[in-house]
Structure formats: C-alpha cells, structure tokens
N, C-alpha and C positions, 0 to 999 in steps of 0.2 A: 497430397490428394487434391487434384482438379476441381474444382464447382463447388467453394465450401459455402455458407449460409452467407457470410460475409460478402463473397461477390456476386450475391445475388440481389435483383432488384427489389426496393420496396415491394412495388404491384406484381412479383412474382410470388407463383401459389409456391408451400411449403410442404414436405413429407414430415410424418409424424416427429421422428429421427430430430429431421431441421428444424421444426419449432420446438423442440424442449431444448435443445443446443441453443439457440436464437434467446429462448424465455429464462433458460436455467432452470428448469424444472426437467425430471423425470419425463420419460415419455407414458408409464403408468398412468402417474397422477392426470397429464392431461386428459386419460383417459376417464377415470375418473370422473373429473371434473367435465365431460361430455354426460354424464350420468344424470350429474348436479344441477347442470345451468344447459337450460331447456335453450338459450338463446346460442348456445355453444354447438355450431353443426357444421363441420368442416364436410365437405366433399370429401364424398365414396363412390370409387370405384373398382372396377373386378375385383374380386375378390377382399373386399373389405377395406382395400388401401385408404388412409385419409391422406385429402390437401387440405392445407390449411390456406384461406383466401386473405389478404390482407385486412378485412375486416375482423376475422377471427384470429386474427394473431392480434390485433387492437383489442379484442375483447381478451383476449388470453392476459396482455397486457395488467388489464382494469383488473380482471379476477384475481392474479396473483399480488399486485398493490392492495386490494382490499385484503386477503387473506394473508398474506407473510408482511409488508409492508406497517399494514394498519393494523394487524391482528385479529380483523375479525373472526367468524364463525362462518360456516359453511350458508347455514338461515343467514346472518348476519349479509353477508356480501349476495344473496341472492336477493333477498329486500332491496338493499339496494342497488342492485342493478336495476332491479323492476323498476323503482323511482325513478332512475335514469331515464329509462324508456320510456315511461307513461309522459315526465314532464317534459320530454327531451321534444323543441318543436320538429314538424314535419319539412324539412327541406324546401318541397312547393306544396303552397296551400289546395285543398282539392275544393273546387265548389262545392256549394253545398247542394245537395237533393233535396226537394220537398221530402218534409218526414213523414211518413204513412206509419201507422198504428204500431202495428210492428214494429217496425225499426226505433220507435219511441220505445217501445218497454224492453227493445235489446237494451239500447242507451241506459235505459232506469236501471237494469238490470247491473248493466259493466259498471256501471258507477256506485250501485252500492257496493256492490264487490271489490271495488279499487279501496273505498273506504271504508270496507271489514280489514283489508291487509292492510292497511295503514295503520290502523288501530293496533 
C-alpha cells in the first residue's frame, strides 16, 4: 500500500485511521477521548471526516502517556493537562491593556476557579 503513516511528514494533517495506526490506539477510543479532553479538536470536514494537525497528534501523544503509560484516570489526565496549559508560558508575551473594572473581576473570577480545580 502507497502513502503509509510512516512516509508521511511530521507537519502532515492525519485521518482518523492514520493517527490510531501512528498512536497504537483504536480509532474508537480517539474518539472517545475527543468527548474527554475539550483541548482534543482535530479538524472536520464534509461529512464529519477528522484531521488530526500535528498539534493534536502531540496532545494525543500526552493523553495516552498519561492514561496507559502512567496509569492515570480519565479526571486524572484531564487535570493535568489543565496544569499543562494554565502553567505552560505563552510563546510571545502580549502587552498588557490598562485593566478597566471588568476585565478585573473576569481576572478575580478565572483565578478563583483555577484555584477551586486545583484544590
């Protein structure tokens, strides 16, 4: 068979098919795990087809190290992914805006929240 996962590029997008071959995992479960892990959103097109973009095969990566790897829990590896994300810095720093009222008690708000799920 021509064109297998193997001889494709890193930075090529993947069908569902080619990232569970790629992952070792079922193509179900990645489904599944699109259910789970809200950060999990591969492109869709006509008719429902997913790509998977290099990004998400990196997080497919992480997900299945935390849950077959590590053993965690479904909550378990979704916590921490959050953590990932929340501490993970931003690439380029964005200036900052003058904070107006608003935008402070969003702030108040995201941050108790971050430190209820942490709890």
């Amino acid at each position: 068979m021509a064109g297998t996962v193997a001889d494709k590029s890193d930075s090529a997008f993947r069908t569902i098919s080619e990232a569970a071959a790629d992952i070792g995992i079922p193509a179900h479960v990645l489904r599944f795990w699109e259910t789970r892990f809200a950060q999990l959103q591969p492109m869709k097109r006509a008719g429902g087809r997913r790509y998977y973009r290099p990004a998400d095969m990196a997080l497919l990566r992480q997900i299945k190290g935390l849950l077959h790897d590590q053993g965690m829990t479904i909550r378990g590896a979704q916590m921490a992914l959050a953590s990932k994300t929340a501490s993970a810095p931003m690439s380029a720093p964005v200036p900052a805006a003058p904070l107006t009222t608003d935008r402070q008690a969003l702030i108040a708000i995201r941050d108790r929240l971050a430190a209820a799920l942490a709890a």
